[in-house]
C-alpha angles and dihedrals in degrees: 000000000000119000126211119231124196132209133186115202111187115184129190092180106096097210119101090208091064095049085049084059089054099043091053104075090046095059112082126204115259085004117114119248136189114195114192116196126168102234125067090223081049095058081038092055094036094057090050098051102051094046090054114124095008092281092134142334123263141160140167137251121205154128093284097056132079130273089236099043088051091055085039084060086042104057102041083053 
């Protein structure tokens, strides 16, 4: 049986690169991972940074991308 874990990260500090800071110790290797943030080029940002150098796969879902490459992003979740 899998179990489900929440976290809630709140940041006062208005940088993306510091909440990034925050968000990396909470995402696991091989462990699935939503990451909800409140602007489209943050979801943007945020993708790219975890998937640097390989260490995981990430991509973003918003109003800019397709529907089918939002259901793409869905379905290999």
């Amino acid at each position: 049986m899998r179990s489900i874990s929440q976290s809630l990260v709140l940041s006062k500090l208005g940088d993306k690169r510091s909440k990034l800071s925050l968000l990396q110790p909470l995402v696991v290797e091989r462990e699935r991972t939503i990451v909800f943030v409140g602007k489209k080029h943050v979801a943007k940002f945020v993708a790219k940074e975890l998937g640097r150098g390989g260490a995981c796969r990430a991509v973003e879902i918003h109003g800019d991308r397709s529907q089918g490459q939002r259901e793409a992003a869905l379905n290999a979740f």
